[in-house]
N, C-alpha and C positions, 0 to 999 in steps of 0.2 A: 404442683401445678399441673393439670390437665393439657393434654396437646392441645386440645382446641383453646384453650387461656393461653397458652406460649403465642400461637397462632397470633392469637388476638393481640396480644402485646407486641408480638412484632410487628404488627399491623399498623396501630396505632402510632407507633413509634415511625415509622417509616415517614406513614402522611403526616406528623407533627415534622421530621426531619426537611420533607418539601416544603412543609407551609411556610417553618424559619430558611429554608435557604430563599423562598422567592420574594419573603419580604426584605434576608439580606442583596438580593443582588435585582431588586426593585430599582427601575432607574431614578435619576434626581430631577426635583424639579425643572421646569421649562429655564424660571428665569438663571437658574445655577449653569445647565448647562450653556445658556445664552452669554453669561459670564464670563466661564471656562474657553468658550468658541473666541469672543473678544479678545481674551489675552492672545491667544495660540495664532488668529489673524494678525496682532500689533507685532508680534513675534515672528512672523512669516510666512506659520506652517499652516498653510491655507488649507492644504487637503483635510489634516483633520478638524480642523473648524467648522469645515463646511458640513462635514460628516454630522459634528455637534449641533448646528443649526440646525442641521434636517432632521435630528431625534429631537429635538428641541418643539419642532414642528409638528411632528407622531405626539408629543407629549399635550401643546399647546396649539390645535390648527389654525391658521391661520394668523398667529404672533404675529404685527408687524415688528416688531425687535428682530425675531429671526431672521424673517424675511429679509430687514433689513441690512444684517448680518451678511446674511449670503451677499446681496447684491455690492457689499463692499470687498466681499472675497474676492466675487468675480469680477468687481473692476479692477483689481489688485493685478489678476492673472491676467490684463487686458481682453478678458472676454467681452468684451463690451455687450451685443444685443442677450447676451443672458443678464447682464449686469441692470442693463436696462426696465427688463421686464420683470426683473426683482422691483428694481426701484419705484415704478409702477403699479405694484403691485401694494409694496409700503405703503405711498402715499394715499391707496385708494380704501385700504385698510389703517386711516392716520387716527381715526378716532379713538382708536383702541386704542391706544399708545398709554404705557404707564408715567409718561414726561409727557405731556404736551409737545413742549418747547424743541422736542425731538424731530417736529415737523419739519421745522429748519434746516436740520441735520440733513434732512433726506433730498430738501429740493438745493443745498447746496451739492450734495454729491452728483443730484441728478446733472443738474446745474455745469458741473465741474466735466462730467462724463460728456455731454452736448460740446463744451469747448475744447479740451481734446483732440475732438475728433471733427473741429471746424463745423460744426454745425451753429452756422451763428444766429439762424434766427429760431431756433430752438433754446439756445441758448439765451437770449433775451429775452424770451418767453417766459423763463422759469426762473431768469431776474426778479421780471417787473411782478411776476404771480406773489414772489418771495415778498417783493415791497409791498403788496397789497395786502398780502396775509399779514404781515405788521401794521399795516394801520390800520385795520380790522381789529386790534387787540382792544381790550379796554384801555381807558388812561388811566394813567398812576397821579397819583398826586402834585409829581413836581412837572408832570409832562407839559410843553407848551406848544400851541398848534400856529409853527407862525409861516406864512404863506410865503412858498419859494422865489415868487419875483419880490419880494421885498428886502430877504437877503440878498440878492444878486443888486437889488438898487442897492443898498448900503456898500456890497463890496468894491463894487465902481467907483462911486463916490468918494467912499471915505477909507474902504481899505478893508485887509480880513482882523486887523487889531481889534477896530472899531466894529463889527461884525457881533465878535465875543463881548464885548463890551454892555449889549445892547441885549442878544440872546441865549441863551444857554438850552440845546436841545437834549435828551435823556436820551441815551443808543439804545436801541431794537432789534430784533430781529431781522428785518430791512435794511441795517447800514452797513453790513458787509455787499450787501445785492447791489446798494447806491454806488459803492466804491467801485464795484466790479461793471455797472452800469456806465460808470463814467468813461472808461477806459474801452470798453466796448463799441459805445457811441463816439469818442472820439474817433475812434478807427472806423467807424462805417460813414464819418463825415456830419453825425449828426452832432452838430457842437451845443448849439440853445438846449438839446436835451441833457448834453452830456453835464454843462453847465452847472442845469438846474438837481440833477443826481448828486454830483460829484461837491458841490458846495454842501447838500444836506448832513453828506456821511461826514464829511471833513468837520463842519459844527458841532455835531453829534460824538465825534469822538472828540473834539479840542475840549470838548464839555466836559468829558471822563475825565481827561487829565485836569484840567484846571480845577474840578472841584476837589479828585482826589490830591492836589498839593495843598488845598484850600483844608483839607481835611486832616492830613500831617502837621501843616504849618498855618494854624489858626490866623498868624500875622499876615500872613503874605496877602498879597491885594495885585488883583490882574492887572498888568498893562496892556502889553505885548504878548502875540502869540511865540514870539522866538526867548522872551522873556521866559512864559509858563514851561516850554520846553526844556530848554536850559535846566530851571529848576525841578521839571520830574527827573532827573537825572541823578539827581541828591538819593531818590527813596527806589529800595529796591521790586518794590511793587508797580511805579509806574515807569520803572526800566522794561520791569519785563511786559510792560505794556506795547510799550514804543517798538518793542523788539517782536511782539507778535501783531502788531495790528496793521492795517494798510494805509494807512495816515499819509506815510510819505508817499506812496504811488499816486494817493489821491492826489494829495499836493501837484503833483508832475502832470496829472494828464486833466485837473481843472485847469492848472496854467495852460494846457494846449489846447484846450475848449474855448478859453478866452481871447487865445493870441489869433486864432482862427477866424474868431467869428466878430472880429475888430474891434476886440480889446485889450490893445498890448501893452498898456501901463501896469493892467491888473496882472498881469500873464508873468510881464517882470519882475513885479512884487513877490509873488510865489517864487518863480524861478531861484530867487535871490533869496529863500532862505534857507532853501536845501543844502547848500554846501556848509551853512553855516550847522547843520545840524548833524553831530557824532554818530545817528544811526544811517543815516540814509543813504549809505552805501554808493553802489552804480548810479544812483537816481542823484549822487552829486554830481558825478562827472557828467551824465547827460543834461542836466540842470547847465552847466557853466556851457555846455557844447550850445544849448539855446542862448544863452544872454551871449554868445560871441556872437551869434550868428540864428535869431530866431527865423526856426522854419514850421510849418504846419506836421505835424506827426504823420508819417505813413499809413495810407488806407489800409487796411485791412483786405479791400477787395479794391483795386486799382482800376479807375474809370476806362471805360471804354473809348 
């Protein structure tokens, strides 16, 4: 072989040797790293997630996944106004989003970060946006559109048994915003509103349950909502319902929207079935602290 062929072979050889190492140490896609960044936040290790979000970002600009990413990092580290302007950032980039549904995601955190840090009429704000963006959805099939002073006449009346009896609402996206709504507005003294939130979510989930026992146990036939409770209890799926959803707070602070706004029969009705109920933790004891002695729940901002 000629020096100039040796040459040449080591030549080629060389740049074949860069081509394969830069295809091997090529980064990984956006969504893998976006991934990888997710566990290692649930995990703790905030700094390098954040690192992964931001090649995540070099790789994919403007990801709101990533984006979104960071902004839970940084609430995590209590950075809040970076955490912020992530979050902001997400939402304003929501169209992209590979889940839709992830929208949610983003204005509960945003949501969560506003209360925090007492910022309550920010926080209401990305409540009621939350609820709007769910009844903006299409409807589904079993959805039913029934007008909230008409459950509130029913529960007066006749009770929250007869309530379930009459309608069954499909949870959305909005019924954790209602629940959070309700507790909110009880504390700023708004009761009629809180009311009308806090009855929606409570239907909307007693719906979850009562259909899924309905769906285990083909027999069973609704009476009572301390009935349907009772029996999700049996299945381990709508345990772990009861055990993540806000059901019972709602319970506690539509009774104190009721008892407030001079409706105390209804208010005791609730009150009275929390203790009766194996999840409901603290919200028993404070439950029995109002039927000794019903009082209106503490403002949240104390009148002048």
């Amino acid at each position: 072989m000629t020096q100039f062929a040796r040459k040449l072979t080591v030549t080629l050889f060389v740049g074949l040797s860069v081509i394969v190492s830069a295809v091997a140490q090529s980064p990984d896609p956006a969504w893998l790293q976006i991934r990888r960044a997710d566990k290692l936040a649930a995990d703790g290790d905030y700094g390098i997630a954040i690192q992964l979000y931001r090649e995540a970002l070099t790789l994919d600009p403007g990801s709101p996944e990533a984006i979104f990413g960071l902004a839970r990092a940084f609430k995590s580290i209590s950075d809040y106004p970076i955490a912020e302007e992530y979050l902001l950032e997400a939402l304003a980039a929501a169209e992209d989003l590979m889940v839709p549904a992830v929208r949610y995601e983003i204005n509960y955190e945003l949501a969560g970060l506003y209360k925090v840090q007492r910022r309550f009429a920010d926080y209401e704000r990305v409540l009621f946006q939350t609820v709007d963006l769910a009844a903006g959805e299409p409807a589904t099939p079993r959805s039913v559109d029934v007008p909230a002073d008409t459950l509130q006449t029913v529960l007066i009346n006749d009770g929250l048994d007869r309530v379930l009896v009459l309608y069954r609402l499909q949870e959305d996206g909005g019924t954790r915003a209602r629940g959070e709504l309700a507790e909110l507005l009880v504390g700023l003294g708004r009761y009629d509103e809180a009311a009308e939130q806090g009855l929606v979510a409570i239907t909307q989930q007693l719906s979850t349950v009562i259909e899924a026992v309905i769906e285990r146990d083909p027999g069973y036939e609704y009476q009572t909502v301390l009935g349907a409770l009772t029996h999700a209890e049996i299945y381990p799926e709508t345990r772990a319902y009861l055990a993540d959803t806000s059901l019972y707070e709602n319970l506690y602070f539509l009774a104190g929207a009721l008892y407030a706004r001079g409706n105390p029969e209804s208010a005791v009705s609730l009150w009275r079935l929390l203790p009766a109920l194996p999840r409901a933790g603290d919200l028993s004891n404070r439950a029995r602290i109002q039927l000794a002695d019903p009082q209106p729940e503490p403002l949240l901002v104390p009148p002048r």
